[in-house]
N, C-alpha and C positions, 0 to 999 in steps of 0.2 A: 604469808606475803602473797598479796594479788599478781597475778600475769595482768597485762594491761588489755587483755581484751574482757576478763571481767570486770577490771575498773571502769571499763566504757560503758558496759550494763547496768552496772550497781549504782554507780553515783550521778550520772550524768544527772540525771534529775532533780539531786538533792543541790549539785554544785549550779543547773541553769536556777532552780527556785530560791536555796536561801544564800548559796555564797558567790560572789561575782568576782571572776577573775582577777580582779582590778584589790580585791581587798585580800582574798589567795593570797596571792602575791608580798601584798604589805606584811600578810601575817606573818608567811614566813621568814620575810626579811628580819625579822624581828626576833624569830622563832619562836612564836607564839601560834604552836596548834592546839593548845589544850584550850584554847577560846572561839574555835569555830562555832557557829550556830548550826549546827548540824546535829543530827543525834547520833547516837552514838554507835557504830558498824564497822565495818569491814573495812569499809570505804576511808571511815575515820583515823581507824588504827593501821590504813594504809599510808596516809596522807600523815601521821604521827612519825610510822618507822622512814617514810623518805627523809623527813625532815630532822629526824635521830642519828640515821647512817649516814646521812652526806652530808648532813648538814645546811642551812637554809639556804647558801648560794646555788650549791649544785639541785637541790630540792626546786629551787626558784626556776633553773634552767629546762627542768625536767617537766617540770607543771607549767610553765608556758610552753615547751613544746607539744605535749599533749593535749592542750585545751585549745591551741590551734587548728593540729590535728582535726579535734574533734569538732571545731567551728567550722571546720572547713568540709568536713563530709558531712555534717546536719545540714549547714547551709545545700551542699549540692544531693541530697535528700529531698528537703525541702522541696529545693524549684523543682525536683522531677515529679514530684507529689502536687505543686500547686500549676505545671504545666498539665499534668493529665486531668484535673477535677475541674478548676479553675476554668478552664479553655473551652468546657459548656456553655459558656458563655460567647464564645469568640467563634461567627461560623469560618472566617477566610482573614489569613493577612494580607493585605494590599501589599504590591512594588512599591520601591521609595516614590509618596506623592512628590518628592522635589524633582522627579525625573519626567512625569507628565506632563503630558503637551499642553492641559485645562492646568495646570496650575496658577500660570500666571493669572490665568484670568480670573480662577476664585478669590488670588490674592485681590485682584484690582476690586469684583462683585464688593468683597467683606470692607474695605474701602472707601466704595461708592454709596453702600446702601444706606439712603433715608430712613428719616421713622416713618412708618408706617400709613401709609396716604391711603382709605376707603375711598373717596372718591375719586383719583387721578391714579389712571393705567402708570406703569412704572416704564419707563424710558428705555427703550429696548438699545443699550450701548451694545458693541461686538463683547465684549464680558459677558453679557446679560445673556446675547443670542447664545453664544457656546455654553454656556449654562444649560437655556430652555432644550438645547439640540442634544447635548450628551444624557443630560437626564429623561431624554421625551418629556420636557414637562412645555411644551410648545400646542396646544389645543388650540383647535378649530373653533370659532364663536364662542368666545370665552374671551371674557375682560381678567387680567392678571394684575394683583397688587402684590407688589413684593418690596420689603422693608424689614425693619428692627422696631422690637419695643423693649421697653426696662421693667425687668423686672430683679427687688433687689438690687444685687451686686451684679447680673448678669445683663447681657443685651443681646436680644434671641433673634435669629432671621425667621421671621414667619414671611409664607405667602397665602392668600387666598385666591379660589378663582368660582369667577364668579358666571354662570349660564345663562342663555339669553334670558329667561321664565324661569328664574328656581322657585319651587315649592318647598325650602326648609332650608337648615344648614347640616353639613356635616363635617364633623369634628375629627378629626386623625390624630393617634396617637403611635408614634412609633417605638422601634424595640432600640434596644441599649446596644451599641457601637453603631448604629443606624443614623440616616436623616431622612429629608422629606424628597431625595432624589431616589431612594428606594422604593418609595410609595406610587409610583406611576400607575400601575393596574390599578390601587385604591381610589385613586385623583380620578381615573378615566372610570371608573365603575359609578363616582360619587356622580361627574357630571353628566352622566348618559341617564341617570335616576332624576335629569334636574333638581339637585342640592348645588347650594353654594358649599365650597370645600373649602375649610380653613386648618392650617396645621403648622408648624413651626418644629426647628431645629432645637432638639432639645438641650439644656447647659452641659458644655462640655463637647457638642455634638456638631457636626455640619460645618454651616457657618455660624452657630455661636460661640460666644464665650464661655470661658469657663475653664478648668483645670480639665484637660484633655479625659473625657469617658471616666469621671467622678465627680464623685458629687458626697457632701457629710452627710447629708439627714434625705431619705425620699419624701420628707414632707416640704425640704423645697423644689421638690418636681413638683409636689402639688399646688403649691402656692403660685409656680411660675405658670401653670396651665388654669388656676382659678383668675390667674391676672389677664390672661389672654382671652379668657371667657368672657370676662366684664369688659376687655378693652373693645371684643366683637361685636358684644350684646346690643349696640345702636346701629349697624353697621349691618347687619345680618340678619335673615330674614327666619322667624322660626313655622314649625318646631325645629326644635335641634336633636342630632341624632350624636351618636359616639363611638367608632371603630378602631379600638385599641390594639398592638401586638406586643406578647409577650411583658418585656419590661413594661410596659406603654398601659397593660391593664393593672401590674402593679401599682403603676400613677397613680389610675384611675381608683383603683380601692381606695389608695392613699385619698383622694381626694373626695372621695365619696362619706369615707370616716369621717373627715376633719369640716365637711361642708356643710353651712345651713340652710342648703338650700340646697338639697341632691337632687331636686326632682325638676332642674333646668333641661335637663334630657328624656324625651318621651321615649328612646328605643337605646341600648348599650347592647354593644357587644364585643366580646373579647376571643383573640384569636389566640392561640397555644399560649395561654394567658401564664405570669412567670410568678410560682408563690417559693417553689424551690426549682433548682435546676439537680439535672444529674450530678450522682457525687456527691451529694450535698455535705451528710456525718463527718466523710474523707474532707471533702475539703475544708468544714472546719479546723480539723485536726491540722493540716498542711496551714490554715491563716494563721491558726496559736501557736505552731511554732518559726513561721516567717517573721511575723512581725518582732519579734525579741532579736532577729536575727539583722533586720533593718532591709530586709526584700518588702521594697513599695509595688513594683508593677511587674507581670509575668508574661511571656510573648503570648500572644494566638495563634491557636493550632486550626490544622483544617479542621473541617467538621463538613460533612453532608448535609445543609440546610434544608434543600430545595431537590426534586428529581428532574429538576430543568437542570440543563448544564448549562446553557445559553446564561441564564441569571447566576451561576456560580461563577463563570467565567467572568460579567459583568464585574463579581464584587472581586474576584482579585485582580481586575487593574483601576476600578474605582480607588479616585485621589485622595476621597473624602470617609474612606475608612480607618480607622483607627487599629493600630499594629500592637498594642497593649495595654494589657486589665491593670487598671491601677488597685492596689489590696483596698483603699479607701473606700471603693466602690463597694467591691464585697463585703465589708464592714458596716456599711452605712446598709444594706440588705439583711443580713444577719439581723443587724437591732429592726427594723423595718416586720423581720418575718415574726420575732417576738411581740411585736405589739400586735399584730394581728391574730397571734394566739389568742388576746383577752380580748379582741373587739366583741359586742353582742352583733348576733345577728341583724343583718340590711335589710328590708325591707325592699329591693330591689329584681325589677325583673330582667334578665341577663339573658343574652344568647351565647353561648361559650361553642364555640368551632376548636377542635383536636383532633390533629393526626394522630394516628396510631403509629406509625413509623419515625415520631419526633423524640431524637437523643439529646436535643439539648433543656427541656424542658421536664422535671418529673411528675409525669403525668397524671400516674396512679397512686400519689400525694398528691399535687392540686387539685384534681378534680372532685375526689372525695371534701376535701381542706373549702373549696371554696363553696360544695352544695351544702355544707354545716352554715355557713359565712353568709349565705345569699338567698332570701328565701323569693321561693320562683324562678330558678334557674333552670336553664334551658340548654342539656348537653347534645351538638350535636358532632356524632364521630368520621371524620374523612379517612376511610381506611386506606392503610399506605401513606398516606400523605405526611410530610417532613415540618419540619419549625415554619421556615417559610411559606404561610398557608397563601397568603398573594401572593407571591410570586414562587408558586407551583406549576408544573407545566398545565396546559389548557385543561386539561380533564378534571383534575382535581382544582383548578382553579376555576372553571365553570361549576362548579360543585360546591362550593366555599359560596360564591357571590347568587347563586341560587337560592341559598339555606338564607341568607342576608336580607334576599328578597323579599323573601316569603317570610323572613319575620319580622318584617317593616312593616310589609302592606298589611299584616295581623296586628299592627299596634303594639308591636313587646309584647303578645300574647298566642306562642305557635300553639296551633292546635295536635301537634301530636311533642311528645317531651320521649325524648329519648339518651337512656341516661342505660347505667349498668358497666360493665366490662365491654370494650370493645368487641364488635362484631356480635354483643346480646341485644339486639332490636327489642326496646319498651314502647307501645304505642297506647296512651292513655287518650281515652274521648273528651 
């Protein structure tokens, strides 16, 4: 006869794979053990003699108390397993947005906003202004359109802003729990280069729609970003360029596979680009057994993004951040990271910006992962530097938008390729 802390060892896994407490149960009511689909152990002839000696009531009582039990400590297992891996993902939780002062007025923005007008500046209501003001997204000689387009089942707030003289457009792509009020450095970097800057809130994100920071498949991230390309492509003046973060370069693969026509972009670049995050094995393990368990979403943990504090502090009282990983999301990446096992290589030339000091990102996986993936790729390393490569403090972020520089004005083509283990300097001619 088992003690029950070997039954917790032994079977657990034969009773979550082939018997479901719900038919347990029936059997025994019945008294019918000798018909489990199990095979045949320890476990069996334990689960035989309860139901021999007590008989199938007391047997029934006993085996729903146990398998509560044990629902109840795998469950809280679980979440401490899919809070610690999971949360890679998640740099800060926000204050409750319903307690913020911009609330109301996002609600009124998400409301107000038009489709999408290229030629007519957008209506600056007091909504609008406390928007442009809490985000800094309020620029000097610069024409601002801001609206929604359909894409799909979604309807995404994009805005573009547009420089007195732009010489191209540039394309933003942001990272996952993100929007385009994080992007300020990027927006002010694109219009000081004279680019037109276009970007939007991605599904699920900002002010768009969507099932709060998920999404089924990242192939419609990519279909909603090839939708927004063509919507701009009359609108916008080229060449076009493409500065993606993290999630934002996964799109960007994503889009780059599936598009017939990858080469609408003369320069790409990706910043702590996301193919795996930390944890990754582990947090497998924590999603296969969450989901049987019926855990959809897990809180966000701190995380050190950035060595600005000024920009951490930003994101926990930002309204527009999102307080929880939905497991869909991580699922919809998992399948995401498999199919890009079997893509052939790209034929694409790539600038890839990585801190050395970035824990949410794994880096010594992607970077190998994506030089197999990308032929012509162009690594360059910010040492020390964290997840958030724009919005790092000035050092490291004059150091990010310098590297950007210089491999624009090169045409996607740097003349030095610096690639290896952090802090090994490659300088090829």
């Amino acid at each position: 006869m088992m003690i029950w802390g070997n039954w917790g060892k032994s079977i657990t896994w034969k009773l979550r794979k082939f018997c479901t407490p719900r038919r347990l149960l029936s059997l025994l009511e019945r008294g019918s053990t000798e018909h489990f689909p199990c095979h045949r152990s320890t476990g069996d002839l334990w689960l035989s003699g309860v139901a021999w000696r007590w008989g199938p009531t007391t047997a029934k009582k006993v085996l729903t108390r146990r398998l509560v039990d044990h629902r109840r400590f795998a469950g809280s297992l679980v979440l401490l397993v899919l809070l610690s891996v999971m949360s890679a993902c998640s740099p800060h939780p926000p204050q409750d947005p319903t307690l913020h002062r911009l609330q109301g007025h996002l609600q009124q923005i998400a409301e107000e906003l038009a489709p999408l007008d290229f030629n007519r500046q957008t209506i600056r209501t007091l909504a609008f202004q406390a928007y442009y003001k809490y985000y800094d997204l309020d620029f000097a000689q610069t024409r601002h359109v801001f609206g929604t387009f359909r894409s799909g089942n979604y309807l995404l707030a994009a805005q573009v802003f547009y420089p007195e003289q732009p010489r191209g457009t540039l394309f933003l792509l942001h990272g996952y729990l993100d929007h385009t009020g994080v992007l300020t450095h990027l927006i002010q970097y694109g219009l000081e280069q004279q680019f037109v800057v276009a970007v939007y809130d991605l599904p699920g994100h900002g002010l768009s729609t969507g099932t709060r920071a998920s999404i089924a498949s990242f192939s419609e991230y990519a279909a909603v970003f090839d939708d927004f390309v063509q919507l701009c492509e009359a609108h916008v003046p080229r060449p076009y360029r493409l500065i993606s973060h993290s999630t934002g370069s996964a799109i960007a693969l994503e889009y780059f596979v599936q598009s017939p026509t990858p080469h609408r972009f003369q320069d790409l670049v990706f910043l702590a680009p996301l193919v795996r995050y930390t944890n990754w094995h582990l947090s497998k393990i924590a999603y296969t057994l969450g989901k049987p368990l019926g855990v959809e979403t897990v809180p966000r943990l701190v995380r050190q993004t950035s060595c600005d504090q000024v920009f951490l502090e930003f994101l926990r009282h930002d309204p527009l951040q999102i307080s929880r990983v939905p497991l869909e999301w991580v699922g919809a990446l998992f399948a995401w990271n498999a199919r890009m096992q079997e893509i052939t290589p790209l034929s694409l030339a790539v600038l890839v910006i990585q801190g050395t000091d970035d824990r949410i990102v794994d880096w010594e996986y992607n970077i190998p992962f994506l030089q197999e993936k990308l032929v012509g790729m162009t690594v360059q390393w910010i040492e020390h530097a964290r997840h958030q490569l724009a919005n790092e403090t000035p050092f490291f972020r004059t150091r990010v938008f310098q590297s950007i520089t210089t491999y624009f004005e090169q045409g996607g083509q740097a003349s030095t390729r610096i690639g290896g283990e952090p802090g090994e300097r490659k300088t090829n001619p």
